[in-house]
N, CA, C and O atoms as a Tripos MOL2 file, in Angstrom:
@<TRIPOS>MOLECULE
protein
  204   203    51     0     0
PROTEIN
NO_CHARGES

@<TRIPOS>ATOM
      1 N           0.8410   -1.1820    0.0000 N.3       1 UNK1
      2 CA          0.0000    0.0000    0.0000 C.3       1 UNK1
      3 C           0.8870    1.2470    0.0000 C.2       1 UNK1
      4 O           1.7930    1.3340    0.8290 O.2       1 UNK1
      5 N           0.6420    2.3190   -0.9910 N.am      2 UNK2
      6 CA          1.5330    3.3490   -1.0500 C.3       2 UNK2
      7 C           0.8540    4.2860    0.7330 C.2       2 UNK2
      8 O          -0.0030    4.3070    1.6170 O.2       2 UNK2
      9 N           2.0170    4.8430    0.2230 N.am      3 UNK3
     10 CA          2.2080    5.7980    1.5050 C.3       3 UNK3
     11 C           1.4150    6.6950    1.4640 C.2       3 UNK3
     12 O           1.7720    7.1660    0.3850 O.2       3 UNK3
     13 N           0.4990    7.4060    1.8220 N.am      4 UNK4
     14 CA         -0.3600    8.9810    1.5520 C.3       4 UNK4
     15 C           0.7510   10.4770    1.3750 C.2       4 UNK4
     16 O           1.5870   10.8800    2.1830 O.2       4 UNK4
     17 N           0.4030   11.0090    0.1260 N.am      5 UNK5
     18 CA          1.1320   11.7840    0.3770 C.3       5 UNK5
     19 C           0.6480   13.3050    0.7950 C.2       5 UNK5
     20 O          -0.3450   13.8960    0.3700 O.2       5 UNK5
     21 N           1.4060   13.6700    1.5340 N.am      6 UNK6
     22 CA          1.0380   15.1250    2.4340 C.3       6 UNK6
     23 C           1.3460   16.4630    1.7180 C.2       6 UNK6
     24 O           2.4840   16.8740    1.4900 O.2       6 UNK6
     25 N           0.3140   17.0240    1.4270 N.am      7 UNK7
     26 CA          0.1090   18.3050    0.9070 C.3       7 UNK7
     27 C           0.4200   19.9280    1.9090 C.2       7 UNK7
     28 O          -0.3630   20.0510    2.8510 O.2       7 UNK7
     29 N           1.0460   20.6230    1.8090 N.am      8 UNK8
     30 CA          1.1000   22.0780    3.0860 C.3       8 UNK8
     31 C          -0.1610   22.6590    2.5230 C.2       8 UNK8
     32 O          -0.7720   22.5740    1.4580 O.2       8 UNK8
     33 N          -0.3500   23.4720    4.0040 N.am      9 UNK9
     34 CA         -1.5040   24.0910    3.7900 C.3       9 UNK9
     35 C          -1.6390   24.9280    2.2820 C.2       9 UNK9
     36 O          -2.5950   24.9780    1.5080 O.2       9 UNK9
     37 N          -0.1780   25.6050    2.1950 N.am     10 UNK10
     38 CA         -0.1530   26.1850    1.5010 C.3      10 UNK10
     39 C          -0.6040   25.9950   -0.6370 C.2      10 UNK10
     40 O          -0.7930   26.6980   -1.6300 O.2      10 UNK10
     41 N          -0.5560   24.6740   -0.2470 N.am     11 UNK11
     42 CA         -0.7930   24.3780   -1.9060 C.3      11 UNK11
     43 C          -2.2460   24.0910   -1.7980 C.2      11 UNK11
     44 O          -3.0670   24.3070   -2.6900 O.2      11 UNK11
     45 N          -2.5160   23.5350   -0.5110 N.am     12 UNK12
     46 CA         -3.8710   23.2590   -0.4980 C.3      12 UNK12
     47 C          -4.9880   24.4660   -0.9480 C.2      12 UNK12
     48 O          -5.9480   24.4060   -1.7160 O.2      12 UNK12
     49 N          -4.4020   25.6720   -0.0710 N.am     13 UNK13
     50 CA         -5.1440   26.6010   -0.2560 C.3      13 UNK13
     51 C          -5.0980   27.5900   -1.5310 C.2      13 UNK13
     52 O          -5.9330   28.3650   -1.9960 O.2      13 UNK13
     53 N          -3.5520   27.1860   -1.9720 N.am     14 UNK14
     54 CA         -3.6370   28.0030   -3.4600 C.3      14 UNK14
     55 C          -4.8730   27.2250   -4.6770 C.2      14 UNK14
     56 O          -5.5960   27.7270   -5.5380 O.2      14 UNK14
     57 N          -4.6560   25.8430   -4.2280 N.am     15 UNK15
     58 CA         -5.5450   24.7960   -5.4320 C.3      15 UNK15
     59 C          -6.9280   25.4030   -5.2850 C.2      15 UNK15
     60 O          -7.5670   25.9870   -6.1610 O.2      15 UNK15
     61 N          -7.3040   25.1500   -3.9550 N.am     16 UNK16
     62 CA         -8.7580   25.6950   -3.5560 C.3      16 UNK16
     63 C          -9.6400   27.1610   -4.1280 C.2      16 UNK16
     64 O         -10.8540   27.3140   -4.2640 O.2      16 UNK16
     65 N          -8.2980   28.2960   -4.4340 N.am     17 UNK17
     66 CA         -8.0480   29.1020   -4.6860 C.3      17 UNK17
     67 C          -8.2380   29.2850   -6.4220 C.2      17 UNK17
     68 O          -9.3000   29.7760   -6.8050 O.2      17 UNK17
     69 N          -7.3840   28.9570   -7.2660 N.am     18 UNK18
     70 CA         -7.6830   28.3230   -8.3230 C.3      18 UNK18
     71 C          -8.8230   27.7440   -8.7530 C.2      18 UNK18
     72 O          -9.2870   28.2200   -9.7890 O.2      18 UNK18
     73 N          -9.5290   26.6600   -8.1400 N.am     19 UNK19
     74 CA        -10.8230   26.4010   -8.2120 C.3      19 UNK19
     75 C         -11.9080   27.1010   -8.6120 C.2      19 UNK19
     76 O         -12.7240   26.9270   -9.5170 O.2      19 UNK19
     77 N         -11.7200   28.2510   -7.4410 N.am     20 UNK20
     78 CA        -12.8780   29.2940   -7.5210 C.3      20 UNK20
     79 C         -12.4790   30.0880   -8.6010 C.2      20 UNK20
     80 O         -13.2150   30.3270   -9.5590 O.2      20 UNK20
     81 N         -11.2510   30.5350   -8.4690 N.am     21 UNK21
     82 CA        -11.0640   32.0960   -9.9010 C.3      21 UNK21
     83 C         -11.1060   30.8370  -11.4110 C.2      21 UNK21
     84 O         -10.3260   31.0740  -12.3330 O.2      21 UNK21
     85 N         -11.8440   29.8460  -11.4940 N.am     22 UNK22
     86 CA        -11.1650   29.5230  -12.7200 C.3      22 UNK22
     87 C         -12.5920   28.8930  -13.2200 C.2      22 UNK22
     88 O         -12.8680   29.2330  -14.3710 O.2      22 UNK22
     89 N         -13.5450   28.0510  -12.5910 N.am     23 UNK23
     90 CA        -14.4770   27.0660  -12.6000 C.3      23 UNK23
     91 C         -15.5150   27.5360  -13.3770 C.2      23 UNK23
     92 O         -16.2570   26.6950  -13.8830 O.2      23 UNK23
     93 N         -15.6860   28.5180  -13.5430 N.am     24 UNK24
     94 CA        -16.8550   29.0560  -15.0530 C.3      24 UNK24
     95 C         -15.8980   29.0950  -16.1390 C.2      24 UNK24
     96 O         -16.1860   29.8600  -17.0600 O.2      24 UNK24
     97 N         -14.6470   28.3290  -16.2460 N.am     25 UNK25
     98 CA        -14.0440   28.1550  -17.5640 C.3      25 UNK25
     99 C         -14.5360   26.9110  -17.9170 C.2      25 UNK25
    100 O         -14.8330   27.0780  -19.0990 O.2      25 UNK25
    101 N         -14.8930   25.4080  -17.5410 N.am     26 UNK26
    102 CA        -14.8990   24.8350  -17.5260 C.3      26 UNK26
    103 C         -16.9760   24.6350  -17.7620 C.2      26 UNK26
    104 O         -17.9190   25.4140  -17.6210 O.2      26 UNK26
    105 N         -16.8540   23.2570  -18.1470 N.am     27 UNK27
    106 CA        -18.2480   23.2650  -18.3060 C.3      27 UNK27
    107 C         -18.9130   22.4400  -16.9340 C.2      27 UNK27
    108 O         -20.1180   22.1970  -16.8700 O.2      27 UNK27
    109 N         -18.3450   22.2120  -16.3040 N.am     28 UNK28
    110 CA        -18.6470   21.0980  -14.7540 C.3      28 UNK28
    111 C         -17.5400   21.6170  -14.1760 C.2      28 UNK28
    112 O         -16.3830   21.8900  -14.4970 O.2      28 UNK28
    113 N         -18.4210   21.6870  -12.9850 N.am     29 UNK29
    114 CA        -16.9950   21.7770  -11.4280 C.3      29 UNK29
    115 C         -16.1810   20.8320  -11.5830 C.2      29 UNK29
    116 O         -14.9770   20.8910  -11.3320 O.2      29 UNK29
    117 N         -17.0350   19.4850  -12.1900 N.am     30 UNK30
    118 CA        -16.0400   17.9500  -12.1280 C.3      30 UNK30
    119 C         -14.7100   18.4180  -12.8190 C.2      30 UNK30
    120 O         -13.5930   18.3470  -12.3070 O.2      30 UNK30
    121 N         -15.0700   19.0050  -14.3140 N.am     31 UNK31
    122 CA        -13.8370   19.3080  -14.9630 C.3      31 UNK31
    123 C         -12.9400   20.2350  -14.4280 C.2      31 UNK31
    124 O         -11.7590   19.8920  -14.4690 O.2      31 UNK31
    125 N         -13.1960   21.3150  -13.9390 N.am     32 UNK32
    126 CA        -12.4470   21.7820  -13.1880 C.3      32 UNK32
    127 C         -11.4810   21.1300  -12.2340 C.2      32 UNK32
    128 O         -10.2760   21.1880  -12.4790 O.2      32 UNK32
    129 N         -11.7950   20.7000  -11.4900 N.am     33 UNK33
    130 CA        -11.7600   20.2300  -10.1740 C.3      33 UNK33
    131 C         -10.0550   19.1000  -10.7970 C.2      33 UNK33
    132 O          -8.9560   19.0670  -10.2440 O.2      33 UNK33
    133 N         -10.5620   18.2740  -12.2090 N.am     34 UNK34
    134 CA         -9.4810   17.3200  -12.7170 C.3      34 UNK34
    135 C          -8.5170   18.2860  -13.5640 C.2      34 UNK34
    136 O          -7.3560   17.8780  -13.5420 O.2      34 UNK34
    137 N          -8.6950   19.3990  -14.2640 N.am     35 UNK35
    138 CA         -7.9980   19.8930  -14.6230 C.3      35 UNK35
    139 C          -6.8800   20.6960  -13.7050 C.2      35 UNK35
    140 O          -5.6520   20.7420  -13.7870 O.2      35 UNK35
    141 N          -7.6980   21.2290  -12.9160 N.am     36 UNK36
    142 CA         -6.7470   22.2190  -11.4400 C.3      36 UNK36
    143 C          -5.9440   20.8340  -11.0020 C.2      36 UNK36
    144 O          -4.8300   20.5890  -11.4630 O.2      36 UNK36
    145 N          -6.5210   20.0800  -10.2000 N.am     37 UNK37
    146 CA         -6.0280   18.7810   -9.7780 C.3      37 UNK37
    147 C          -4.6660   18.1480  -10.1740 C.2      37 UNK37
    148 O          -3.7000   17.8500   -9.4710 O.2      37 UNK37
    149 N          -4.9140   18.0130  -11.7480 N.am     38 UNK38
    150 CA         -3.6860   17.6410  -12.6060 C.3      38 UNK38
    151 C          -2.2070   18.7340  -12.5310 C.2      38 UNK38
    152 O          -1.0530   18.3080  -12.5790 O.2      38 UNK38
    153 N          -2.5450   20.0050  -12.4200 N.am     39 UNK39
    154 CA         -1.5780   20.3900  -12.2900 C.3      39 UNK39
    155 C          -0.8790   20.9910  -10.8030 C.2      39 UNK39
    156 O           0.1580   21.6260  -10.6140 O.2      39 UNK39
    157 N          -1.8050   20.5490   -9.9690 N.am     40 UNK40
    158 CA         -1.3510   20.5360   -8.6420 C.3      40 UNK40
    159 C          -0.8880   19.1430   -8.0710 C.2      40 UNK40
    160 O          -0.6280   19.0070   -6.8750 O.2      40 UNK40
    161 N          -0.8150   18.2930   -8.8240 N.am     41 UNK41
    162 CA         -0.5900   16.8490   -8.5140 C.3      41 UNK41
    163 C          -0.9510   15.9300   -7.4830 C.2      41 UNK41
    164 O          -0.3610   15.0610   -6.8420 O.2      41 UNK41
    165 N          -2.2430   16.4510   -7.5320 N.am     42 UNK42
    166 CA         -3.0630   15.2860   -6.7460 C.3      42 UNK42
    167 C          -4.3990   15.3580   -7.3690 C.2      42 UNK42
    168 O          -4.6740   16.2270   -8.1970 O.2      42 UNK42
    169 N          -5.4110   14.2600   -6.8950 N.am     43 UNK43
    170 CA         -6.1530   13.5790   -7.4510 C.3      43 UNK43
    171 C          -7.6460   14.4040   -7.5560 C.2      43 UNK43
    172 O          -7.5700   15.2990   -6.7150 O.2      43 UNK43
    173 N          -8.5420   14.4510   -8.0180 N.am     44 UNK44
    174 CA         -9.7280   15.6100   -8.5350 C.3      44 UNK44
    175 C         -10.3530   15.6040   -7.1310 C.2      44 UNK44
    176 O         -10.5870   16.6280   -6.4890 O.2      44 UNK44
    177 N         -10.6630   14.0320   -6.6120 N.am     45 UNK45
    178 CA        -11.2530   13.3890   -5.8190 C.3      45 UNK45
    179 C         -10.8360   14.0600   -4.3560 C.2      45 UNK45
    180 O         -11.5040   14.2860   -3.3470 O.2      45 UNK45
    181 N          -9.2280   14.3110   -4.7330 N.am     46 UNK46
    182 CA         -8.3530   14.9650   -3.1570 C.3      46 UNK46
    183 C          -8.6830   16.3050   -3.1420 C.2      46 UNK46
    184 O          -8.8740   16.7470   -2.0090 O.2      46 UNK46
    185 N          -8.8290   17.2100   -4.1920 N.am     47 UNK47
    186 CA         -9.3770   18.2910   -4.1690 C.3      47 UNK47
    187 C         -10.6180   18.6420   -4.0920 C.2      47 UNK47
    188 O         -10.7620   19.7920   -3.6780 O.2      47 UNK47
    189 N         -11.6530   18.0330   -4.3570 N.am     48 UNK48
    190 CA        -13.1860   17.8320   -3.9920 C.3      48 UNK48
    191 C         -13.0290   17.9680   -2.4700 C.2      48 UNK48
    192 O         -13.6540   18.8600   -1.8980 O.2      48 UNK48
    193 N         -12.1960   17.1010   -1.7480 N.am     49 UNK49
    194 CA        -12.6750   17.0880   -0.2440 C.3      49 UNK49
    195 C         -12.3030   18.1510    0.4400 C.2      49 UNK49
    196 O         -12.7640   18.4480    1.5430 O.2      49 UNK49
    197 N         -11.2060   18.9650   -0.3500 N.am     50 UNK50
    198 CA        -10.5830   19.9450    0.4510 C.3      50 UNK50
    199 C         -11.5480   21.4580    0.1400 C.2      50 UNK50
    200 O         -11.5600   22.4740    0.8350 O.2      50 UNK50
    201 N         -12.1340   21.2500   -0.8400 N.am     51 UNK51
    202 CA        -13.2890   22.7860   -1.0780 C.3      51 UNK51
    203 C         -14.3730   22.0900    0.1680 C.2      51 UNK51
    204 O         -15.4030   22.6820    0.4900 O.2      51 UNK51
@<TRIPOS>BOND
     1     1     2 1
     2     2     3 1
     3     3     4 2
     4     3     5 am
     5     5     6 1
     6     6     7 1
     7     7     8 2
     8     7     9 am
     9     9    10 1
    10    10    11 1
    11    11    12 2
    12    11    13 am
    13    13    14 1
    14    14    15 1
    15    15    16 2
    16    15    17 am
    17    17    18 1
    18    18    19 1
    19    19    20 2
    20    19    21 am
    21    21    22 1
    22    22    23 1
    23    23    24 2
    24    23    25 am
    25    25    26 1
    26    26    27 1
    27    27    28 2
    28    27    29 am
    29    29    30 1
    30    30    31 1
    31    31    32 2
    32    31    33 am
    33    33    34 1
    34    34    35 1
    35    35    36 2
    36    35    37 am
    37    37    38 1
    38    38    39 1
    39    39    40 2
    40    39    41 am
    41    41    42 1
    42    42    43 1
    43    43    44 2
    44    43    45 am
    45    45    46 1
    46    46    47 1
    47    47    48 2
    48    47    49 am
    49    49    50 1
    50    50    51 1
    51    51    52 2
    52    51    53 am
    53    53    54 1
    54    54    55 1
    55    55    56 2
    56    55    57 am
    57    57    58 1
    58    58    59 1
    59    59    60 2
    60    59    61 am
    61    61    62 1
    62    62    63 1
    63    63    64 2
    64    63    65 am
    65    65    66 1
    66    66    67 1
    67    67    68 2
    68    67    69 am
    69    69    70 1
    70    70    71 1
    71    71    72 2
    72    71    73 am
    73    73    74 1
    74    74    75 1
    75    75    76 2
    76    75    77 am
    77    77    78 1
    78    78    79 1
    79    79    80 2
    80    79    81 am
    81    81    82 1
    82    82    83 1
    83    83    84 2
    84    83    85 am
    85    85    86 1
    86    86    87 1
    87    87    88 2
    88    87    89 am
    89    89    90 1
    90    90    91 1
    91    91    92 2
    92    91    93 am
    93    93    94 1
    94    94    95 1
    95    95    96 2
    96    95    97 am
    97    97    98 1
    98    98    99 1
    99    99   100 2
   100    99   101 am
   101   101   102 1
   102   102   103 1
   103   103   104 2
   104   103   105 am
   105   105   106 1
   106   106   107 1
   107   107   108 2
   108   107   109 am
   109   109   110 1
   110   110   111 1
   111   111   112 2
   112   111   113 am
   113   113   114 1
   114   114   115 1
   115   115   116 2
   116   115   117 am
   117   117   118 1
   118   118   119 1
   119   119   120 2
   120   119   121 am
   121   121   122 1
   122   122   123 1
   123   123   124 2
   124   123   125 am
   125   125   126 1
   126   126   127 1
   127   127   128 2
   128   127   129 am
   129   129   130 1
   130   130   131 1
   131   131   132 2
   132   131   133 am
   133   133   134 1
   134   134   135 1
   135   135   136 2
   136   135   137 am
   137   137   138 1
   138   138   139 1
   139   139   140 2
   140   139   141 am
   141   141   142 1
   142   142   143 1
   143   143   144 2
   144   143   145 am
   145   145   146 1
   146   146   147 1
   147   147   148 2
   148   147   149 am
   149   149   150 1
   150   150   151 1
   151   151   152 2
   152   151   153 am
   153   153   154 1
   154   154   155 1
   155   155   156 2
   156   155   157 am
   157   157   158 1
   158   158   159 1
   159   159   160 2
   160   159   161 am
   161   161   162 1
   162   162   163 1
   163   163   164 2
   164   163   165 am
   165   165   166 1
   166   166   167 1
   167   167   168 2
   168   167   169 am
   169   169   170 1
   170   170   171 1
   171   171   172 2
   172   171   173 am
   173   173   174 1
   174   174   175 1
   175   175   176 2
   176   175   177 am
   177   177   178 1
   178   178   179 1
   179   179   180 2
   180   179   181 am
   181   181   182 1
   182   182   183 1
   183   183   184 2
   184   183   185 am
   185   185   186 1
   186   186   187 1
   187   187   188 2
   188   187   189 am
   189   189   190 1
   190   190   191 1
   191   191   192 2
   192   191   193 am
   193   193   194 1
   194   194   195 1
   195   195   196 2
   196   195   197 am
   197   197   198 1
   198   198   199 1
   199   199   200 2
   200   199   201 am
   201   201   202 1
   202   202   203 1
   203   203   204 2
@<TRIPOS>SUBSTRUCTURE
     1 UNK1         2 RESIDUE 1 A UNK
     2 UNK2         6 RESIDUE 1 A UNK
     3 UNK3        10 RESIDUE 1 A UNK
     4 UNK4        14 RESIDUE 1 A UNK
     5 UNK5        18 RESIDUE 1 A UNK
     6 UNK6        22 RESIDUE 1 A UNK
     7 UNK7        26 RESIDUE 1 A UNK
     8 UNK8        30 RESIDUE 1 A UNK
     9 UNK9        34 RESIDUE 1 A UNK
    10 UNK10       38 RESIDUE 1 A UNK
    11 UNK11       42 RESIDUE 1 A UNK
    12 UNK12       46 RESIDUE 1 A UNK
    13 UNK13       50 RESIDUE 1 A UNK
    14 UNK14       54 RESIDUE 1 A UNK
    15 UNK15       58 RESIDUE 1 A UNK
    16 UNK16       62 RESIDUE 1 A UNK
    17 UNK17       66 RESIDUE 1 A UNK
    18 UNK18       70 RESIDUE 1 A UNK
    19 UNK19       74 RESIDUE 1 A UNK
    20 UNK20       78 RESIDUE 1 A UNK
    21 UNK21       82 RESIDUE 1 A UNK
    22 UNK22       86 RESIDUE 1 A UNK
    23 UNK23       90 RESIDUE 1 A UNK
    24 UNK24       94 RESIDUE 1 A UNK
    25 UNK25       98 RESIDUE 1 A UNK
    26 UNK26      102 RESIDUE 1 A UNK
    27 UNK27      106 RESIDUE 1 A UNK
    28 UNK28      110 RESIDUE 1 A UNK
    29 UNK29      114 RESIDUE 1 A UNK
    30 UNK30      118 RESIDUE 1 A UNK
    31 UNK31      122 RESIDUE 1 A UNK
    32 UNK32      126 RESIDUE 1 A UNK
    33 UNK33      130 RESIDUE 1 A UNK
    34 UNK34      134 RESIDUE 1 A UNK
    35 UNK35      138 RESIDUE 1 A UNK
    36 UNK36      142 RESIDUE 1 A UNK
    37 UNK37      146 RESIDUE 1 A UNK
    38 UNK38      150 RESIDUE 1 A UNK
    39 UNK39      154 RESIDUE 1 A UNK
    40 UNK40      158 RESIDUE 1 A UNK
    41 UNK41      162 RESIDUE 1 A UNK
    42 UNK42      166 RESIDUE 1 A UNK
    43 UNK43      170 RESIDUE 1 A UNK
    44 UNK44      174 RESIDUE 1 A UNK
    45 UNK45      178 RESIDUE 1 A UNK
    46 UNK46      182 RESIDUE 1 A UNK
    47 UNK47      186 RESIDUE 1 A UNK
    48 UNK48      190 RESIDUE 1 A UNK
    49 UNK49      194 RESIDUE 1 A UNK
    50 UNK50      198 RESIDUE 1 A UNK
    51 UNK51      202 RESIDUE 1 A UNK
């Protein structure tokens, strides 16, 4: 089983951040959520829980 990996507040809250200024680009929060996700390198699913 991989290890969990640990995010600082700080990226957490920039992603979260991103989310909001960006998510009427997108046609679904879902897409959003995998696009931001992807380039913060964690999973759409890990960022869903953190908004």
């Amino acid at each position: 089983m991989k290890k969990p990996v640990r995010y600082s507040p700080e990226v957490r809250e920039r992603a979260v951040r991103l989310l909001y200024e960006h998510q009427g680009e997108y046609e679904s929060q879902w897409a959003a959520l995998e696009s931001i996700a992807s380039k913060i390198g964690c999973t759409a699913e890990t960022l869903r829980k953190w908004v």
